[in-house]
MARDRENMI-984929 format. One record per residue (C-alpha): residue number from 0; x, y, z; chain; residue in three letters. Coordinates in steps of 0.02 Angstrom, whole numbers, plus 50000, padded with zeros to 5 digits. Each point is the difference from the previous one (the first is absolute). Layout:
<atoms>
<atom resi="NUM" X="X" Y="Y" Z="Z" chain="A" resn="ALA"/>
...
</atoms>
This chain:
<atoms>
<atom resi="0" X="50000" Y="50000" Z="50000" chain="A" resn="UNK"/>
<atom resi="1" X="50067" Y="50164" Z="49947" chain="A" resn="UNK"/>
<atom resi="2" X="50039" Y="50129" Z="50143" chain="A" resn="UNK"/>
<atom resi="3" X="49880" Y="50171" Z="49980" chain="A" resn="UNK"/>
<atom resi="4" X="50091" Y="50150" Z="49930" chain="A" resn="UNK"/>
<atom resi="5" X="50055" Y="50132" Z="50120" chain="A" resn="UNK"/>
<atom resi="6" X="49915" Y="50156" Z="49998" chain="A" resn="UNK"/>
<atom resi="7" X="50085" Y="50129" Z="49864" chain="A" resn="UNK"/>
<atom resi="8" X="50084" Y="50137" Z="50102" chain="A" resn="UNK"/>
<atom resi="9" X="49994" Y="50189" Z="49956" chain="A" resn="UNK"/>
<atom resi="10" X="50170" Y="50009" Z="49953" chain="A" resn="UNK"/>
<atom resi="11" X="49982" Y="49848" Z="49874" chain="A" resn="UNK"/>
<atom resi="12" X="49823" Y="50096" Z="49920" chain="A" resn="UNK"/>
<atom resi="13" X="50094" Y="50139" Z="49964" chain="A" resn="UNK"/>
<atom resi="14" X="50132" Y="49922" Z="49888" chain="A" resn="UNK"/>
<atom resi="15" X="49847" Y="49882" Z="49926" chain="A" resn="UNK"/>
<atom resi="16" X="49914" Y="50153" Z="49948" chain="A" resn="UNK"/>
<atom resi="17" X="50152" Y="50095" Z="49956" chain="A" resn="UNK"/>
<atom resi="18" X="50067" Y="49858" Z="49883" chain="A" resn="UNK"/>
<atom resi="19" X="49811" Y="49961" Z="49923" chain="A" resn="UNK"/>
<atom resi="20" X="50007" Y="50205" Z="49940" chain="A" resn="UNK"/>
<atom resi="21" X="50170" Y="49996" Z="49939" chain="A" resn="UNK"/>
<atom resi="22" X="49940" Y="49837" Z="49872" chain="A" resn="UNK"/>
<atom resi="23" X="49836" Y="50030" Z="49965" chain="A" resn="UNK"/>
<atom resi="24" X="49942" Y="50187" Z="50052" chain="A" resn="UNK"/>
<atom resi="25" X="49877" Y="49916" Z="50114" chain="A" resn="UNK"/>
<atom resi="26" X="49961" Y="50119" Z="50159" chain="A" resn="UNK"/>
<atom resi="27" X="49962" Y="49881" Z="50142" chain="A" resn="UNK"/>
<atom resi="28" X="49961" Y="50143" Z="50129" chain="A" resn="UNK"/>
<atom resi="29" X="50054" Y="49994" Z="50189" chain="A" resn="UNK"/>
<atom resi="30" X="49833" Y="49906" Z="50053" chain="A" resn="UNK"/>
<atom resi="31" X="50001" Y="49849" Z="49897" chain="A" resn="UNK"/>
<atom resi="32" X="50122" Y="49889" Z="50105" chain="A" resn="UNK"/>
<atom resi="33" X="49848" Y="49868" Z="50054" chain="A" resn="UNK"/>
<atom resi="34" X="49984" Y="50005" Z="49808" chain="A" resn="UNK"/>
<atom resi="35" X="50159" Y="49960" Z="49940" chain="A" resn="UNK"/>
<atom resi="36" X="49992" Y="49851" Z="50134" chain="A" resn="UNK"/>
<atom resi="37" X="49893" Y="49910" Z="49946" chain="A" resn="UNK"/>
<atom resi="38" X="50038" Y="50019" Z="49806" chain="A" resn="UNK"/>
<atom resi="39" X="50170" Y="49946" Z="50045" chain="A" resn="UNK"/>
<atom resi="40" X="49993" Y="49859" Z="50124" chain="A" resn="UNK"/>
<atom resi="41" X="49944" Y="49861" Z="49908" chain="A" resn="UNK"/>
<atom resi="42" X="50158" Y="50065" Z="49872" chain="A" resn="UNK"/>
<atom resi="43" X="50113" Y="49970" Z="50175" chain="A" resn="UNK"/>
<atom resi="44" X="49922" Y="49829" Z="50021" chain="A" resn="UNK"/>
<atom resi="45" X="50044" Y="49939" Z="49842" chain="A" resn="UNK"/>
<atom resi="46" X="50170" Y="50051" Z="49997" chain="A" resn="UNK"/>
<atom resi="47" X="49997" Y="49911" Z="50173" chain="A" resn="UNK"/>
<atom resi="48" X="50042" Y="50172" Z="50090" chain="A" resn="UNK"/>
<atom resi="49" X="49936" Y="50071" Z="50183" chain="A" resn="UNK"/>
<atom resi="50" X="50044" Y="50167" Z="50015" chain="A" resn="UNK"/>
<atom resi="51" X="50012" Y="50132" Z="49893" chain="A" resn="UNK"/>
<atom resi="52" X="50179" Y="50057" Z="50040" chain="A" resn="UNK"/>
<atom resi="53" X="50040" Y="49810" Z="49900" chain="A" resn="UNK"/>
<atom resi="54" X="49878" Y="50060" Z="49862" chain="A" resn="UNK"/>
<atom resi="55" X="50089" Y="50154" Z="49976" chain="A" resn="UNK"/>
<atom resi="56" X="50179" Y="49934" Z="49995" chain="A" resn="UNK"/>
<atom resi="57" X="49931" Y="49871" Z="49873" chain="A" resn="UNK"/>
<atom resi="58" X="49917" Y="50134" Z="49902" chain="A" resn="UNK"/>
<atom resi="59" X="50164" Y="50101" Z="50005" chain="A" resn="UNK"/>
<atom resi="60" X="50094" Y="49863" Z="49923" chain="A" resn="UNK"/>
<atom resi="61" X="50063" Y="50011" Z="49828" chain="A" resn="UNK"/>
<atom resi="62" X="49980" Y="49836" Z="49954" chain="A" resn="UNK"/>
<atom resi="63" X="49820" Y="50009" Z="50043" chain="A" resn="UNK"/>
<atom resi="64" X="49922" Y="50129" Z="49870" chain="A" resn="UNK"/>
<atom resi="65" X="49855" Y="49906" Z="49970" chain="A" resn="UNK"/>
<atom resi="66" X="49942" Y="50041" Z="50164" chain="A" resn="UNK"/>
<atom resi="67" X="49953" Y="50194" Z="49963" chain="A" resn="UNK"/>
<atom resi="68" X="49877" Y="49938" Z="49878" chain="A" resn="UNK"/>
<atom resi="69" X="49922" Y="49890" Z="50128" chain="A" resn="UNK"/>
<atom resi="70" X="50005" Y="50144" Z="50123" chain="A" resn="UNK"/>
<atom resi="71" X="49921" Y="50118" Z="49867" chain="A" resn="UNK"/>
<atom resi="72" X="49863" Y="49852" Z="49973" chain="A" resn="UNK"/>
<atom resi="73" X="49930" Y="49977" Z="50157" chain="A" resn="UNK"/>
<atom resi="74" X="50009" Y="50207" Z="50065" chain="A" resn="UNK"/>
<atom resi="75" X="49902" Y="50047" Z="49809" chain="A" resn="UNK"/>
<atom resi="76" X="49891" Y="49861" Z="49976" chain="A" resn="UNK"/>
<atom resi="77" X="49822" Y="50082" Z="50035" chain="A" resn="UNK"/>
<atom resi="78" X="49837" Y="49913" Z="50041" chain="A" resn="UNK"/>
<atom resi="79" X="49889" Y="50013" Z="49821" chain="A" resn="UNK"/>
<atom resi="80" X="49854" Y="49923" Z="49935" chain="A" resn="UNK"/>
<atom resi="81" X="49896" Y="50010" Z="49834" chain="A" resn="UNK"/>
<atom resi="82" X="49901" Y="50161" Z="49938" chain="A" resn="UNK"/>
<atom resi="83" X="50097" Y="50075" Z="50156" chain="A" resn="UNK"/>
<atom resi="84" X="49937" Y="50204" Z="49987" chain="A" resn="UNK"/>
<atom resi="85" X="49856" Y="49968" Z="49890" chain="A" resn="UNK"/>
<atom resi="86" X="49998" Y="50194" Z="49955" chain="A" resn="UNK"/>
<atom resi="87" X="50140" Y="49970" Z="49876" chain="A" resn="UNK"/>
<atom resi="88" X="49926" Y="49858" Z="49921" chain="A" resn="UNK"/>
<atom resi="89" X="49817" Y="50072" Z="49994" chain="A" resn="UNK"/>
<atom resi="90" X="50105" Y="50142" Z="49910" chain="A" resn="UNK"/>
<atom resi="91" X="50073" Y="49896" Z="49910" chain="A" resn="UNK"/>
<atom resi="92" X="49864" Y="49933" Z="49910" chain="A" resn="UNK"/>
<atom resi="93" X="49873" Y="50141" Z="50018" chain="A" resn="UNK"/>
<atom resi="94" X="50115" Y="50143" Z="49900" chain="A" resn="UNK"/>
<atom resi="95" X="50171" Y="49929" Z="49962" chain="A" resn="UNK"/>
<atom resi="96" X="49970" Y="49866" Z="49888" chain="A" resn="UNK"/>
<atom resi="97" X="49856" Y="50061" Z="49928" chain="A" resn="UNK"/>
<atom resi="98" X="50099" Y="50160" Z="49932" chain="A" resn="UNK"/>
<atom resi="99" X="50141" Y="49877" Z="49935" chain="A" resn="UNK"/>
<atom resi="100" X="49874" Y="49903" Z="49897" chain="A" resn="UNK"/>
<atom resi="101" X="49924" Y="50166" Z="49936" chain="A" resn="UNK"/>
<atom resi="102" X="50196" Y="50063" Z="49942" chain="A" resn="UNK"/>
<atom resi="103" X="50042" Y="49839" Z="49960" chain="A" resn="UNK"/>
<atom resi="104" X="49830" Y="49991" Z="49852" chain="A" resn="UNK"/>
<atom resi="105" X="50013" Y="49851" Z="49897" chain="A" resn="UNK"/>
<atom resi="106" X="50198" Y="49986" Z="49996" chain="A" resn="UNK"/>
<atom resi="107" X="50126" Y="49870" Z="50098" chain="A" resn="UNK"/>
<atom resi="108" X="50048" Y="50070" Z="50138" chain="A" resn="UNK"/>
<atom resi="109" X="50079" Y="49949" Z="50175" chain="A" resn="UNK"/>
<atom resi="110" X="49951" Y="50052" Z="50176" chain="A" resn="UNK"/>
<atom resi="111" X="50171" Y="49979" Z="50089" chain="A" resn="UNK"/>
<atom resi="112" X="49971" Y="50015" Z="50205" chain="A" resn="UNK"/>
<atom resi="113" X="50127" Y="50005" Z="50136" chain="A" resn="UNK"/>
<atom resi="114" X="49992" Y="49933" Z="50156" chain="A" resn="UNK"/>
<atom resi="115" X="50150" Y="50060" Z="50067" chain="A" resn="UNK"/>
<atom resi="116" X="49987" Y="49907" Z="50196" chain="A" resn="UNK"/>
<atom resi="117" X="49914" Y="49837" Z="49924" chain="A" resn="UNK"/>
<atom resi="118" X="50045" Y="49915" Z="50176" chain="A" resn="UNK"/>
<atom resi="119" X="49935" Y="49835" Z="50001" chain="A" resn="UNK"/>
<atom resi="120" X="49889" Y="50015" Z="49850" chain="A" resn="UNK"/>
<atom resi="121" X="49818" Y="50059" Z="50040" chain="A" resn="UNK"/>
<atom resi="122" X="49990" Y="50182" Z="49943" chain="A" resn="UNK"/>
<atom resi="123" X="50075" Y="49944" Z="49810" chain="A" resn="UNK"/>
<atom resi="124" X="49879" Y="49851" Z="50029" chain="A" resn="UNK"/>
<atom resi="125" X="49873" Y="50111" Z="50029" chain="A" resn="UNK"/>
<atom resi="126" X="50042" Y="50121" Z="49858" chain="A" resn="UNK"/>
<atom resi="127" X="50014" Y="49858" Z="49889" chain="A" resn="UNK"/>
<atom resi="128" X="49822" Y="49942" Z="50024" chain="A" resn="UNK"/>
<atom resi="129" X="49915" Y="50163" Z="49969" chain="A" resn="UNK"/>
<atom resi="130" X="50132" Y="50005" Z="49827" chain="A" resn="UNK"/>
<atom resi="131" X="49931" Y="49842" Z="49957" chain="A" resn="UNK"/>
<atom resi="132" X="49809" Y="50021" Z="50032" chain="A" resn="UNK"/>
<atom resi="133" X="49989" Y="50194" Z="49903" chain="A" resn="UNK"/>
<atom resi="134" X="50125" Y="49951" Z="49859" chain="A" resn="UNK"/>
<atom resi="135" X="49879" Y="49844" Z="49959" chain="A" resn="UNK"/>
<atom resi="136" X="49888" Y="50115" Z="49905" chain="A" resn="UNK"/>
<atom resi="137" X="50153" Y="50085" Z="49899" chain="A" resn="UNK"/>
<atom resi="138" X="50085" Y="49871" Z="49938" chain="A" resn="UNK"/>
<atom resi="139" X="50107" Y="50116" Z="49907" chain="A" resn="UNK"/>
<atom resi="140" X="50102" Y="50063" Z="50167" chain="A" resn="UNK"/>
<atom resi="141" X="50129" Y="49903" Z="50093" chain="A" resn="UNK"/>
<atom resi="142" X="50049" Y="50020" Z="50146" chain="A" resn="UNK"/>
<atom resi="143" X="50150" Y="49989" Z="50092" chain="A" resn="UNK"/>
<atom resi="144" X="50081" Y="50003" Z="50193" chain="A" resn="UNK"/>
<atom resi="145" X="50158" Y="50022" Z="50076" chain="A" resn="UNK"/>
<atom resi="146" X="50037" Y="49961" Z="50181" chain="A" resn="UNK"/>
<atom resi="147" X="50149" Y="50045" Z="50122" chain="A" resn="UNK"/>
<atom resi="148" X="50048" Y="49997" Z="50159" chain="A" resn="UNK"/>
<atom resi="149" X="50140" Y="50010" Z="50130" chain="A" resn="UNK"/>
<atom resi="150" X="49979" Y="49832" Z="50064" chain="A" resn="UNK"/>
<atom resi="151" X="50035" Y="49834" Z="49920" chain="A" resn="UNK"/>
<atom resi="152" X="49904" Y="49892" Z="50083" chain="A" resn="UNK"/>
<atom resi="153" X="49831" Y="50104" Z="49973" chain="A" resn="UNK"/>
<atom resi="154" X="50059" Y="49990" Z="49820" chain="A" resn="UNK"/>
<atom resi="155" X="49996" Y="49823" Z="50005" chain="A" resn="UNK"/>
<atom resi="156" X="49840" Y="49973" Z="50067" chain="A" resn="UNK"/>
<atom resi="157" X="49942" Y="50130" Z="49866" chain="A" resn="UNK"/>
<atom resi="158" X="50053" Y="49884" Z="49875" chain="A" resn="UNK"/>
<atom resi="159" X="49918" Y="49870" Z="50051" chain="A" resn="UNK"/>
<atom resi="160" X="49843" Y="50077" Z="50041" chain="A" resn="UNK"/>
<atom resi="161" X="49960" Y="49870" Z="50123" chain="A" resn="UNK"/>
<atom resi="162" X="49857" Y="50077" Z="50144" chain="A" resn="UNK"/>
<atom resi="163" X="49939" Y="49922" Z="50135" chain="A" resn="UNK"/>
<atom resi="164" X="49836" Y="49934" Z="50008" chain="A" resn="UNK"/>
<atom resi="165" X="49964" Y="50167" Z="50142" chain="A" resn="UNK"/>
<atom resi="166" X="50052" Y="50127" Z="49870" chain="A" resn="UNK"/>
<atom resi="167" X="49913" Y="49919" Z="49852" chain="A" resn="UNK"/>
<atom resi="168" X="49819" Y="49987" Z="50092" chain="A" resn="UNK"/>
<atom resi="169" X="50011" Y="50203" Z="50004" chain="A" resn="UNK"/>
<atom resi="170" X="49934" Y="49999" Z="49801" chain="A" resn="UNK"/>
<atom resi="171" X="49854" Y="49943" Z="49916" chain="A" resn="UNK"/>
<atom resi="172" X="49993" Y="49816" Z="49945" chain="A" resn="UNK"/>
<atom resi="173" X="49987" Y="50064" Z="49829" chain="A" resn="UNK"/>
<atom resi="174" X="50150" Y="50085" Z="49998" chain="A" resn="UNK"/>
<atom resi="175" X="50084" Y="49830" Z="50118" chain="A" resn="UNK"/>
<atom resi="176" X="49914" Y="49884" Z="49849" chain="A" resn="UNK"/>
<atom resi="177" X="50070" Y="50090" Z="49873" chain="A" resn="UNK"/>
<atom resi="178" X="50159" Y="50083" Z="50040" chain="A" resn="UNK"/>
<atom resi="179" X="50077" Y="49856" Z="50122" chain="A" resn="UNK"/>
<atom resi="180" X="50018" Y="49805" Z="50055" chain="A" resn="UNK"/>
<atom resi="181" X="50033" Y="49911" Z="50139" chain="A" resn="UNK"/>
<atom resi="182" X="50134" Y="49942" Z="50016" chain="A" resn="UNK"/>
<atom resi="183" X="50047" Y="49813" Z="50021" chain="A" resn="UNK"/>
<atom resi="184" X="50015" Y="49889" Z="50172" chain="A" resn="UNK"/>
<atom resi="185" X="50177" Y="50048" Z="50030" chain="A" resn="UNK"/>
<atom resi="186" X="49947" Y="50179" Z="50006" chain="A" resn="UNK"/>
<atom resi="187" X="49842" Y="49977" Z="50080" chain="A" resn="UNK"/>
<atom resi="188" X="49898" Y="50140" Z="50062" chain="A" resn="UNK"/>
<atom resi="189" X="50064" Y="50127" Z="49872" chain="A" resn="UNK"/>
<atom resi="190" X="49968" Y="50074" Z="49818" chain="A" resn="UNK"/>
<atom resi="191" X="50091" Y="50024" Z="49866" chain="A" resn="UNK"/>
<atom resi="192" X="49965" Y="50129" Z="49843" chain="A" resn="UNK"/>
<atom resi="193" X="49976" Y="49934" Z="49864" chain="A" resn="UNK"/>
<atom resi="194" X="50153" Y="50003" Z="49844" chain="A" resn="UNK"/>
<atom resi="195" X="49897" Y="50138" Z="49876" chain="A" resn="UNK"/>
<atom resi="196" X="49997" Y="50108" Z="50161" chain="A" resn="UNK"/>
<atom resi="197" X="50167" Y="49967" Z="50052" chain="A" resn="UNK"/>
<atom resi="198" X="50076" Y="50009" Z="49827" chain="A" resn="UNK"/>
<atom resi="199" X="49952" Y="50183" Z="49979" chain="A" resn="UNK"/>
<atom resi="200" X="50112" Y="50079" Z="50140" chain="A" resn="UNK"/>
<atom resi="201" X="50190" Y="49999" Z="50019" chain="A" resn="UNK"/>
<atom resi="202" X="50096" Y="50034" Z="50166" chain="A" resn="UNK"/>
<atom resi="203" X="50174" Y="50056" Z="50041" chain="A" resn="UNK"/>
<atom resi="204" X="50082" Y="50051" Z="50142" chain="A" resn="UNK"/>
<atom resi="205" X="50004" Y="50178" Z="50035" chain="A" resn="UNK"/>
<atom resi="206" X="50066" Y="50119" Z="50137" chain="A" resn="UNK"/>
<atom resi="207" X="49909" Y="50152" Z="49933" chain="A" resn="UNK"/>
<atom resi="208" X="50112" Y="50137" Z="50085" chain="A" resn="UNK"/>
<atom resi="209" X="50160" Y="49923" Z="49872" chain="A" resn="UNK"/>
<atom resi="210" X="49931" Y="50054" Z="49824" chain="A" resn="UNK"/>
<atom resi="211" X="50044" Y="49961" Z="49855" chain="A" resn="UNK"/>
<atom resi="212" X="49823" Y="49890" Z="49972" chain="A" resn="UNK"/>
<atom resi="213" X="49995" Y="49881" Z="49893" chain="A" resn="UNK"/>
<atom resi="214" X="49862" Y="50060" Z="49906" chain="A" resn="UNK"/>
<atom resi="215" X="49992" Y="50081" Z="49798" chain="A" resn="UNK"/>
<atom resi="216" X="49823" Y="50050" Z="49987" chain="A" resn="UNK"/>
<atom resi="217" X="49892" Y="50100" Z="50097" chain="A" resn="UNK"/>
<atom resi="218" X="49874" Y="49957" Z="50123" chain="A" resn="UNK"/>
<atom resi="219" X="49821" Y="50014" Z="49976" chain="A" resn="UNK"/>
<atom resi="220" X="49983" Y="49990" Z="50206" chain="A" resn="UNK"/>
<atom resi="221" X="50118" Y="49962" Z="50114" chain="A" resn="UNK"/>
<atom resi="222" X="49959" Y="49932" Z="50172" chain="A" resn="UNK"/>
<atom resi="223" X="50115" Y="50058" Z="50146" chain="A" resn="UNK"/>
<atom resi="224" X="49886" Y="49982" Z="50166" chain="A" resn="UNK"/>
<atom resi="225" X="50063" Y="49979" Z="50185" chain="A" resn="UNK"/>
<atom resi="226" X="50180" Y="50032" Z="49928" chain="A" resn="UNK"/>
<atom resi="227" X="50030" Y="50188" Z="50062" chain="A" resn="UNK"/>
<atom resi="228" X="49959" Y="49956" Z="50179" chain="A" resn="UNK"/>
<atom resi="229" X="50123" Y="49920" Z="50046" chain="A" resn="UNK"/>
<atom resi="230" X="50130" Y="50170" Z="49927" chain="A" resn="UNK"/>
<atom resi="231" X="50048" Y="50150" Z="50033" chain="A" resn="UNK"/>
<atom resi="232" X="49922" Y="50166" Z="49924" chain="A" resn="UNK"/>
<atom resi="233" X="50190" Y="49995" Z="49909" chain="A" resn="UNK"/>
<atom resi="234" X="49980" Y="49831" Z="49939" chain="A" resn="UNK"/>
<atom resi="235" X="49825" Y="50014" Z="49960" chain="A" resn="UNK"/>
<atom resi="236" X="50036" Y="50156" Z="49890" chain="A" resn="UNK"/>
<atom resi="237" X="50150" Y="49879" Z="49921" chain="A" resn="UNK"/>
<atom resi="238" X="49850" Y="49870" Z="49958" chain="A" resn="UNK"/>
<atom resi="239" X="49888" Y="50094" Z="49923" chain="A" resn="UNK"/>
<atom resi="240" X="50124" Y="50103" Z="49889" chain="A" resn="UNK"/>
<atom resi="241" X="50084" Y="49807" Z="49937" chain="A" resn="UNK"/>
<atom resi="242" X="49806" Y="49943" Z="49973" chain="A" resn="UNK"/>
<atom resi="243" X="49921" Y="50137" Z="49896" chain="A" resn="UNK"/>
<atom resi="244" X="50105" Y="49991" Z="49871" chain="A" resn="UNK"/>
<atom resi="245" X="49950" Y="49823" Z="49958" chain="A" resn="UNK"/>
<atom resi="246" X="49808" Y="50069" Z="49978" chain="A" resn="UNK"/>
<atom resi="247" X="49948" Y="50040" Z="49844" chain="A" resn="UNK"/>
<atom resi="248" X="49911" Y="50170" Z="49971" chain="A" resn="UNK"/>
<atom resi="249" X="49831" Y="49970" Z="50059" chain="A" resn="UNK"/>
<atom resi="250" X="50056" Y="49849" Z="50118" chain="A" resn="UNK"/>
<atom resi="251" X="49941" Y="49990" Z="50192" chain="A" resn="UNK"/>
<atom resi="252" X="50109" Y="49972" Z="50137" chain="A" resn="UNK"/>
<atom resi="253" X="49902" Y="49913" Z="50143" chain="A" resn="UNK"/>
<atom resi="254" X="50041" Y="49990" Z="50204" chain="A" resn="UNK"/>
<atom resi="255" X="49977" Y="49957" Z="50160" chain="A" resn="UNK"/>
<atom resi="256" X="49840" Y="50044" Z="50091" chain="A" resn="UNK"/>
<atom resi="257" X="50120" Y="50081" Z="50153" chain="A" resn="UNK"/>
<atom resi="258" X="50112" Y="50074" Z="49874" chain="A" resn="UNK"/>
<atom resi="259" X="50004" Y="50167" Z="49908" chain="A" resn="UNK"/>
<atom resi="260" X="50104" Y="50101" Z="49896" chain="A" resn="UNK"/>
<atom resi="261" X="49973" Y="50156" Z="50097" chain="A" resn="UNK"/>
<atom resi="262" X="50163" Y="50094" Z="50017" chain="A" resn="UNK"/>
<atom resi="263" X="50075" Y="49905" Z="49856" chain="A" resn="UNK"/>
<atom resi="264" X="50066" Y="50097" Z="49839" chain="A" resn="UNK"/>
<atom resi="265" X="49922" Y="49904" Z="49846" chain="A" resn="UNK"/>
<atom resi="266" X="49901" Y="50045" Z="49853" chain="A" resn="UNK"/>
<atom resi="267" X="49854" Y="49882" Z="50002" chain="A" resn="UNK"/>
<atom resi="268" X="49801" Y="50039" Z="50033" chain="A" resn="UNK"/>
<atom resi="269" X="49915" Y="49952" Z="50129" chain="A" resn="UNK"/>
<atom resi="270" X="49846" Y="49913" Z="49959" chain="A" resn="UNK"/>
<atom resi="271" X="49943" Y="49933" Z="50163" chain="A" resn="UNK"/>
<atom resi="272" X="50112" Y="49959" Z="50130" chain="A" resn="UNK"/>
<atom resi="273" X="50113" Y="49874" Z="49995" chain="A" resn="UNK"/>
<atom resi="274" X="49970" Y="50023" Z="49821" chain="A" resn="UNK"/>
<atom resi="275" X="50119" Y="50109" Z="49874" chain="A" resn="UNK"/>
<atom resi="276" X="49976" Y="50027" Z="49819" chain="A" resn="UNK"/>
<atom resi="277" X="50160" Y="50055" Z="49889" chain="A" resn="UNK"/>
<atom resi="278" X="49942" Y="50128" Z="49878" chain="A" resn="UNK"/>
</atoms>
């Protein structure tokens, strides 16, 4: 039986949150200690560690690089699930794509989206759906998605798009019937999306605050929600002026419900808030 991790002192927080902002930008804050806890323990258990002054010396080892992405993975990784926000996604298909389709007219075009913090996979899930369902009637108009993010494991499980059972349950059983499968016995209990959904969206690793993006064409939306919360005003303005340029004139720049970019220097609209327009 493993031995319970000591308690993380204040000295050892300190360099934790100093070292997280130095490689990703991420501001932890003074008051997230019980936080940063219990994201990191079971990381301490499975390198078979107790306290956090062996963590630390581990971390600080050369040898060991891997370990700041597992540190960046379990401090970023946010709690999601699908149609998250709905205001964006009622926007979405209320004025968005409806003005698309009316630019578009009867050519070929592509409606490229962003989601920029993809996390585990169920805001471009959800974006995907609602792609799928409105562009059934224009056959005419692809549609594509791109999705980052910091962490590699979220990325994985992106991939994948394997949901449990819990998260799946939250949408109609049309949309389940049509849009996923269970899985088999070995992964009983969960859902997978099915290949035409999956097929459609490609995901890369991504520490948005180190541009160059690996991205030619313009955006059509891009999706960037609960990222700025966890910056600084400095780093939030360095977000938004890497992001805008990858809208294209008319695009929309959607975020967080608790975030804002009051007393940030940009040059979109605001539609609603949370919701930007480039003009």
């Amino acid at each position: 039986m493993l031995s319970p991790v000591t308690p993380i002192t204040q000295e050892e927080y300190d360099f934790i949150r100093q070292f997280v902002y130095e490689k990703s930008r991420i501001n932890l804050g003074p008051h997230k200690k019980e936080l940063v806890m219990a994201r990191l323990s079971k990381r301490l258990r499975a390198l078979n560690l107790t306290t956090y002054k062996e963590y630390l010396t581990y971390l600080k080892d050369i040898s060991h690089k891997e370990e700041i992405t597992h540190l960046i993975d379990a401090i970023s990784t946010n709690h999601t699930f699908f149609f998250r926000e709905t205001i964006h996604f009622d926007f979405l298909t209320s004025v968005i794509l409806p003005e698309f389709v009316k630019k578009a007219g009867g050519g070929m075009r592509t409606f490229r989206v962003w989601s920029a913090a993809s996390s585990t996979g169920e805001e471009p899930y959800s974006i995907g759906i609602i792609l799928s369902d409105y562009f059934l009637s224009h056959p005419h108009i692809q549609w594509a998605l791109e999705g980052t993010d910091i962490s590699t494991t979220a990325l994985g499980a992106a991939k994948e798009g394997i949901f449990s059972e819990e998260k799946v349950k939250q949408l109609s059983s049309d949309i389940i019937d049509r849009y996923f499968k269970k899985c088999s016995e070995t992964k009983e209990g969960f859902y997978q999306a099915k290949p035409p959904l999956r097929a459609k969206m490609n995901y890369r690793a991504q520490n948005l605050l180190k541009p160059p993006y690996p991205f030619h064409e313009p955006f059509d939306v891009i999706f960037c929600r609960n990222v700025m919360i966890y910056f600084d005003r400095q780093t939030q303005q360095e977000l938004v002026s890497y992001l805008v340029p990858h809208l294209r004139s008319g695009g929309y720049l959607m975020i967080g419900h608790a975030e804002s970019l009051a007393g940030i220097s940009h040059t979109l609209k605001i539609v609603k808030p949370t919701i930007y327009r480039k003009e």
